[in-house]
C-alpha positions as CSV (number, residue, x, y, z in Angstrom):
1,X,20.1,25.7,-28.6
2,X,19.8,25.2,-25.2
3,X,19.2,21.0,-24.2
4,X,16.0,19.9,-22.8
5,X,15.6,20.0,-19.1
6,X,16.9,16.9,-17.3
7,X,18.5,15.4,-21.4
8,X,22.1,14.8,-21.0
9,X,22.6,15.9,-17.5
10,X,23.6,13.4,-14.8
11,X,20.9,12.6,-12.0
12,X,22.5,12.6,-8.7
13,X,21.1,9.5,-6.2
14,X,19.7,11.2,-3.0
15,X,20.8,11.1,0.3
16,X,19.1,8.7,2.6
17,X,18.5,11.9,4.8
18,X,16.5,13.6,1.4
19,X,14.9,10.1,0.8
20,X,13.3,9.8,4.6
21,X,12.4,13.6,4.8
22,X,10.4,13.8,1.7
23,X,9.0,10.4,1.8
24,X,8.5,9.1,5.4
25,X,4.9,9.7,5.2
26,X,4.7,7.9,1.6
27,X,6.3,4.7,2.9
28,X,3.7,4.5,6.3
29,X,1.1,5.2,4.2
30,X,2.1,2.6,1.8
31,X,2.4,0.0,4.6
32,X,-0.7,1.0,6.2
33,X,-2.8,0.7,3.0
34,X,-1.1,-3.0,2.7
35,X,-2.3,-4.1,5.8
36,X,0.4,-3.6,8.0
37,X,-1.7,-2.9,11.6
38,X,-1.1,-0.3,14.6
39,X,1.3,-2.3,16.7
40,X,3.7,-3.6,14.2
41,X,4.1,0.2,11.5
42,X,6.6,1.5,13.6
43,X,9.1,-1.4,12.9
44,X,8.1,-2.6,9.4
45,X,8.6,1.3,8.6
46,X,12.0,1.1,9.9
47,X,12.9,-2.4,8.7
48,X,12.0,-0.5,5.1
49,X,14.3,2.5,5.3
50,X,17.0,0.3,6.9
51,X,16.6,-1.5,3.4
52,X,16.3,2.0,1.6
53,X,19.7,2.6,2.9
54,X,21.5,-0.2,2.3
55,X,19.9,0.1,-1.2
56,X,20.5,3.5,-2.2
57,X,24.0,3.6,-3.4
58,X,22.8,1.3,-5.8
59,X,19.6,3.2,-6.8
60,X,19.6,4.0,-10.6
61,X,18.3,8.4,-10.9
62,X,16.3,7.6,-14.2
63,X,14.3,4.8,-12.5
64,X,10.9,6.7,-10.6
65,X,12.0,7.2,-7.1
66,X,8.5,6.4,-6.2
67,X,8.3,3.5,-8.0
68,X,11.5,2.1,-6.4
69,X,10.6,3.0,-2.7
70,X,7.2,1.2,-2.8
71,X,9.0,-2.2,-4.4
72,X,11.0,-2.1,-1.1
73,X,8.0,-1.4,1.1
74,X,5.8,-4.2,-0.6
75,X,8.7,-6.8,-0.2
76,X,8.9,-5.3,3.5
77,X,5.2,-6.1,3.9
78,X,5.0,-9.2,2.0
79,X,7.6,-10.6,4.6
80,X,6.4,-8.6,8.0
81,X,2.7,-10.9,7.2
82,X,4.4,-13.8,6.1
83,X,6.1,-13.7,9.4
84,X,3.0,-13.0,10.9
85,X,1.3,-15.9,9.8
86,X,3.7,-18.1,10.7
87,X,4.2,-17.5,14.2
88,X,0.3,-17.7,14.3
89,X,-0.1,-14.3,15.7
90,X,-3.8,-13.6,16.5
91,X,-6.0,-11.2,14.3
92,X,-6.2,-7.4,15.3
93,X,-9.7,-6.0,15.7
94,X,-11.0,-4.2,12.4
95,X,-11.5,-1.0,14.1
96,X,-8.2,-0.1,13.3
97,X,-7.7,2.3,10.1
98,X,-5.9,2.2,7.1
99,X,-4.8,5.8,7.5
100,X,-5.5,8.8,9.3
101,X,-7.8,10.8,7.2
102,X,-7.6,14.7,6.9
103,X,-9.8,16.4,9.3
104,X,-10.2,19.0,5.7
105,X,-13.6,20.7,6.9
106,X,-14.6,19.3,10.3
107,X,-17.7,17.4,9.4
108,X,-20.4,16.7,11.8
109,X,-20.5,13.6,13.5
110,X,-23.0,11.7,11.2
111,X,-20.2,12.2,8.4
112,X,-17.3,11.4,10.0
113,X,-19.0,8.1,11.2
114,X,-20.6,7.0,7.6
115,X,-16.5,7.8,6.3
116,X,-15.3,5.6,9.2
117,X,-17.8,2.5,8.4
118,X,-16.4,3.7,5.1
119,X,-12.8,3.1,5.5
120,X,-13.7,0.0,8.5
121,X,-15.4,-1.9,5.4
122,X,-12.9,-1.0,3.3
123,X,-10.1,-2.0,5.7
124,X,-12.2,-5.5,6.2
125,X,-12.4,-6.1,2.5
126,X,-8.8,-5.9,2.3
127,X,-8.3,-7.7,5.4
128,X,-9.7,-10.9,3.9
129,X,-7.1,-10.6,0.4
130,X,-3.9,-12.8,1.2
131,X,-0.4,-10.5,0.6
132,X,-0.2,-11.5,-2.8
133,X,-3.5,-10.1,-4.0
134,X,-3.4,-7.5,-1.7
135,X,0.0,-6.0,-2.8
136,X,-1.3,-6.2,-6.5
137,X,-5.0,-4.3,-5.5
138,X,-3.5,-1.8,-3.7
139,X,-1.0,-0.9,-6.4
140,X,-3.4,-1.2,-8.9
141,X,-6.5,0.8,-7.3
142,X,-4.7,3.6,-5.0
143,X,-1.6,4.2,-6.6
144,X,-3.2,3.3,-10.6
145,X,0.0,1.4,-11.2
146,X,-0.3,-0.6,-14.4
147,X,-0.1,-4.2,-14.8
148,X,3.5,-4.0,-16.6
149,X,4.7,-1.0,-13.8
150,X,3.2,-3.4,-11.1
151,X,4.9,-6.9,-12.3
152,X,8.1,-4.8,-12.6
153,X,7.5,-4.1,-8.8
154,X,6.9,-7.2,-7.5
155,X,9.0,-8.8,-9.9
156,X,6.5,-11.0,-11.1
157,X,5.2,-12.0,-14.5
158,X,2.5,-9.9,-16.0
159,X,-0.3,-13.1,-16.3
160,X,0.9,-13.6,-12.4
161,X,0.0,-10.2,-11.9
162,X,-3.4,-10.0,-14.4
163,X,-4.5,-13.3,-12.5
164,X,-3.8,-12.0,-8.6
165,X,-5.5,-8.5,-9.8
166,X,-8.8,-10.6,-11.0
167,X,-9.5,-12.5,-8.1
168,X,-8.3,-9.6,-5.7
169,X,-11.1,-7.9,-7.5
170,X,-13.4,-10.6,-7.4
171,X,-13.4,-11.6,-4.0
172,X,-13.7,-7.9,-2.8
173,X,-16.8,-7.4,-5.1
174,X,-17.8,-10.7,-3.5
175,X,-17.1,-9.9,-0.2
176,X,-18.9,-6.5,-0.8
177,X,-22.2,-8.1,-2.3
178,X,-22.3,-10.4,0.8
179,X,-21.6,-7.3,2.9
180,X,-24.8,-5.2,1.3
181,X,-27.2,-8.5,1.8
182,X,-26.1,-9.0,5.3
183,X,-26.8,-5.1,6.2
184,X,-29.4,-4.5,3.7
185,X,-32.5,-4.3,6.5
186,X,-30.7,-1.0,7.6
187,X,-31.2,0.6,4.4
188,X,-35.4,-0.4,4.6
């Protein structure tokens, strides 16, 4: 009886040369969507993989690749704003997006400007959650991470994580209501 596809056979660790081909555009977009702007992806994108390779050796094959690259991206975030904020940089304008969206059936102008207000107030609502909360949002709403496969990211405890999740998602909906009522006399 033949064994069960990937039972009893050794996983090999990728080579860092595998890791960036297949997943260059995972990690940018992973830093974009945490708030990482325009002038500063190129290098926290770098200061990642340069972690991703000192790191690999040590990666263990039955852990999700996935899973183990965005840890290293949301510690790479968490300290490219933390450096941020303390050399008091100033605040980029909120025109810029999280992500380049697909161009999938070239809409007409009136629908790609009601999807970029989309992603601009999306963008802004994000803008306004510290690192902490944002790191846990993000995992939680665009890559539907749970709260144990999230704490085991951040390396955090699960009630650290429940609690950042709850008030990420309360300030948003917040933020959101606030948002509606201020532009509401466009909809009359």
């Amino acid at each position: 009886m033949d064994a069960e596809p990937g039972v009893g056979k050794d996983l090999a660790v990728p080579t860092f040369d595998e890791v960036y081909a297949e997943h260059f555009d995972y990690v940018w977009q992973t830093a974009r969507r945490l708030g990482v702007k325009d002038h500063a992806i190129d290098d926290v994108v770098q200061e990642a993989f340069l972690t991703i390779h000192k790191l690999l050796p040590r990666y263990e094959p039955r852990n999700a690749l996935r899973g183990w690259l965005y840890a290293i991206v949301v510690r790479t975030t968490l300290h490219h704003h933390r450096a941020h904020r303390r050399h008091g940089a100033k605040q980029e304008s909120d025109r810029e997006l999280i992500e380049q969206l697909p161009d999938s059936n070239t809409p007409g102008p009136d629908t790609s400007a009601e999807k970029n207000e989309h992603v601009d107030l999306l963008e802004r609502l994000l803008d306004e959650l510290n690192s902490e909360r944002r790191a846990v949002f993000v995992l939680a709403a665009f890559e539907q991470q749970s709260v144990s496969e999230i704490a085991a990211i951040l390396d955090v405890n699960r009630n650290t994580v429940a609690a950042r999740l709850r008030a990420a998602r309360e300030q948003i909906q917040a933020s959101l209501v606030r948002h509606r009522a201020r532009d509401g006399w466009r909809l009359k």
